[in-house]
LUMKOLRO-274522 format. One line per field, with one value per atom (N, C-alpha, C, O): residue number from 1; residue in one letter; atom name; x, z, y. Coordinates in Angstrom, 2 decimals. Layout:
<recs>
num	c(NUM ...)
residuo	c(A ...)
atomo	c(CA ...)
X	c(X ...)
Z	c(Z ...)
Y	c(Y ...)
</recs>
This chain:
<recs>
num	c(1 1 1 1 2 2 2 2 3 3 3 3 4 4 4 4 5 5 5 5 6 6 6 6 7 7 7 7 8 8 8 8 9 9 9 9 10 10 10 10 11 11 11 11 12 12 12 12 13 13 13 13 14 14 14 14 15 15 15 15 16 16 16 16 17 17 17 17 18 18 18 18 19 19 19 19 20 20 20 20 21 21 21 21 22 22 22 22 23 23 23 23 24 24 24 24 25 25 25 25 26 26 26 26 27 27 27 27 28 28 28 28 29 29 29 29 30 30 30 30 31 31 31 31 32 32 32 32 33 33 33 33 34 34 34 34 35 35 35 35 36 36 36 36 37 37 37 37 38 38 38 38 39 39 39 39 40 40 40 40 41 41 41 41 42 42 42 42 43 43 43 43 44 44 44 44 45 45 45 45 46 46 46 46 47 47 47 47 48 48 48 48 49 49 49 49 50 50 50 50 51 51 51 51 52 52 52 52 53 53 53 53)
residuo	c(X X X X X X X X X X X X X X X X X X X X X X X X X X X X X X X X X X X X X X X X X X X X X X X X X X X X X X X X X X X X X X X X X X X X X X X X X X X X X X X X X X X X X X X X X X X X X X X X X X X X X X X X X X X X X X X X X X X X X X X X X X X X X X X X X X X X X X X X X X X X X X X X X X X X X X X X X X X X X X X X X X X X X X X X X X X X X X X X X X X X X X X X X X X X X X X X X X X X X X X X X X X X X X X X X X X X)
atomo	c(N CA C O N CA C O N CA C O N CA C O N CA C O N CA C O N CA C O N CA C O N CA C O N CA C O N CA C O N CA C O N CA C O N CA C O N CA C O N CA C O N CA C O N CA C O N CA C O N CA C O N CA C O N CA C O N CA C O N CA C O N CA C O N CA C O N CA C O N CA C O N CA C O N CA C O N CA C O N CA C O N CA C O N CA C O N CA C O N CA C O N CA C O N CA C O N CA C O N CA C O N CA C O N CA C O N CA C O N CA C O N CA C O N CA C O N CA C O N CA C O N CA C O N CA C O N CA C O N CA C O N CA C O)
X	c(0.84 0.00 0.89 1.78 0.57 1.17 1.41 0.27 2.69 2.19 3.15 4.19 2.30 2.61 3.40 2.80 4.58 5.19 5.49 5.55 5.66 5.76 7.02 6.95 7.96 9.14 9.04 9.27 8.35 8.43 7.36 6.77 7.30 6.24 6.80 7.66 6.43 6.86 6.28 5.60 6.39 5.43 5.96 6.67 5.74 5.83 5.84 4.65 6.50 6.24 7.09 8.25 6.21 6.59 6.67 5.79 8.02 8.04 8.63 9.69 7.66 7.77 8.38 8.06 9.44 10.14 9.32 9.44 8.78 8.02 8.66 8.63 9.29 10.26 9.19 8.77 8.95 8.02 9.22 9.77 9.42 10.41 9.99 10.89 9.07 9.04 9.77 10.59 9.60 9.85 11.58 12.39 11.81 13.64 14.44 15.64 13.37 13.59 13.79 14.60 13.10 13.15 13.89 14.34 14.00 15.24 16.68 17.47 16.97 17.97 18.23 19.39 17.35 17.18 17.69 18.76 16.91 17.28 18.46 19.06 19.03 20.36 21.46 22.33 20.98 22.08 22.39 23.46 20.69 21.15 22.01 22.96 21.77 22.05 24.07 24.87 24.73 26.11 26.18 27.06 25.54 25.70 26.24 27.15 25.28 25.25 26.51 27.40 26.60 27.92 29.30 30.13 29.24 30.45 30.17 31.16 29.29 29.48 29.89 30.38 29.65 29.78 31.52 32.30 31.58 33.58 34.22 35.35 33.50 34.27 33.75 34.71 32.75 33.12 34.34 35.01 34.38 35.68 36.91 37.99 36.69 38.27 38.55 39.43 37.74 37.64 38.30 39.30 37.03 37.35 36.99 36.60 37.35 37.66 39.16 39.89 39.37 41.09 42.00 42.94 41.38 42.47 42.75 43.73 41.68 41.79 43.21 43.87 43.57 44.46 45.86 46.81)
Z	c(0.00 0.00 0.00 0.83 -1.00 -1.13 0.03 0.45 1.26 1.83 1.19 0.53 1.71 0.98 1.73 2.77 1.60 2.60 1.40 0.17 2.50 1.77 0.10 -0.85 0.49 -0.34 -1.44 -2.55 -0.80 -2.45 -1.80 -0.73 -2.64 -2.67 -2.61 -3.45 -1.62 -1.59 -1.15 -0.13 -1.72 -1.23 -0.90 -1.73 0.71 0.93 0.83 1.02 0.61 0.41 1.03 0.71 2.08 2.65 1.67 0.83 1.79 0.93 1.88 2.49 1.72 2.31 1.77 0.59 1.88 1.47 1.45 2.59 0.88 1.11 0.19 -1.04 1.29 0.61 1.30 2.45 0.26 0.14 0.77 -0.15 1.58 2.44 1.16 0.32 0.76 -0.46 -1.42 -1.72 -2.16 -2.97 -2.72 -3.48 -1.86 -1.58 -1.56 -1.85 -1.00 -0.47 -2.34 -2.63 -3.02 -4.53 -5.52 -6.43 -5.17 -5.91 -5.35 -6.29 -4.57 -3.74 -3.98 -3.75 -4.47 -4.31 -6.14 -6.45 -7.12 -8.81 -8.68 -8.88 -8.17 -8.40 -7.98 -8.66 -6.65 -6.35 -7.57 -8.04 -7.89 -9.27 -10.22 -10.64 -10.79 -12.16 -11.50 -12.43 -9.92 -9.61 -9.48 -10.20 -8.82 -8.91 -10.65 -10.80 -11.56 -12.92 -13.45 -13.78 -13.52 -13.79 -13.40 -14.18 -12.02 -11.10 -11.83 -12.38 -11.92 -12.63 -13.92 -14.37 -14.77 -15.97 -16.31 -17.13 -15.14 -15.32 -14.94 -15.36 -14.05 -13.00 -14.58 -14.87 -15.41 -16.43 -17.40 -17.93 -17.45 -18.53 -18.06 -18.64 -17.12 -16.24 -16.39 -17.18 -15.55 -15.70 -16.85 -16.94 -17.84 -18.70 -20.31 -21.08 -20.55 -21.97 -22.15 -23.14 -20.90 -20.83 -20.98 -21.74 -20.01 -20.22 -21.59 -21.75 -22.52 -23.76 -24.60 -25.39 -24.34 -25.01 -24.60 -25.07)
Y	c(-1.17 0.00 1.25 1.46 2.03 3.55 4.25 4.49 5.01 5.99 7.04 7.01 7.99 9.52 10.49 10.78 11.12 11.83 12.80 12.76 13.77 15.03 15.41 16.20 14.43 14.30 13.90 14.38 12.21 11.17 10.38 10.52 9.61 8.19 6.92 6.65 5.92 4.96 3.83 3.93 2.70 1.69 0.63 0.06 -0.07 -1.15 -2.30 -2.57 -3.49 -4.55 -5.95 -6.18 -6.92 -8.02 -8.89 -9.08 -9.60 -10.53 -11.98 -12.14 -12.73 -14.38 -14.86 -14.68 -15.63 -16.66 -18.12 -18.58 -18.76 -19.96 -21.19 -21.30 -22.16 -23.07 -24.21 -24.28 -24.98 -26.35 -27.77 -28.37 -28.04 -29.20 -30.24 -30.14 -31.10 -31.62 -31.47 -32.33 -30.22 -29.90 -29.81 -30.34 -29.28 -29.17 -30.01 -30.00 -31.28 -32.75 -33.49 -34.37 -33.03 -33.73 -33.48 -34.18 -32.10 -31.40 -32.29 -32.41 -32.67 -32.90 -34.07 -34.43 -34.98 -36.26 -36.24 -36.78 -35.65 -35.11 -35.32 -36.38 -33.84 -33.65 -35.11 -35.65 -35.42 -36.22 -37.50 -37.88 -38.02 -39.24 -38.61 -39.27 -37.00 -36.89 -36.93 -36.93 -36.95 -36.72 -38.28 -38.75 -39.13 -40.49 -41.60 -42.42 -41.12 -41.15 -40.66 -41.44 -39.62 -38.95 -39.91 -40.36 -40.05 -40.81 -42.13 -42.62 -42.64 -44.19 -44.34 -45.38 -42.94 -43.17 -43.00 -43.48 -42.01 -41.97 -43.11 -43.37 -43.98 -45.02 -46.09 -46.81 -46.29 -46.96 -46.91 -47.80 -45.21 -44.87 -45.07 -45.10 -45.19 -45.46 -46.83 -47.20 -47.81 -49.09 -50.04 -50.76 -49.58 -50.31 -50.24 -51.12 -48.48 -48.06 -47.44 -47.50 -46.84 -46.06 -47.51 -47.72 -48.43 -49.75 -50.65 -51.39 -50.42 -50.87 -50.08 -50.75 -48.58 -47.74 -48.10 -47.48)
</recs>
């Protein structure tokens, strides 16, 4: 809501932060497969495509 002072105009505004524990909880859970995936896919190249060279 607008208040008015003699100078300037300026208007207030509360802003909530609203973080869903679910939602943080799933994101978290995403990310970690797509670093799990990643790590297996190097621990394949390591294994046993670098050892073929």
């Amino acid at each position: 809501m607008p208040r008015r002072t003699p100078d300037e105009e300026y208007e207030e505004r509360h802003i909530e932060k609203k973080e869903d524990k679910s939602h943080v909880a799933s994101t978290f859970i995403k990310y970690l497969a797509y670093i799990i995936i990643f790590f297996g896919f190097l621990w394949f190249l390591v294994q046993y495509v670098f050892p073929m060279f």
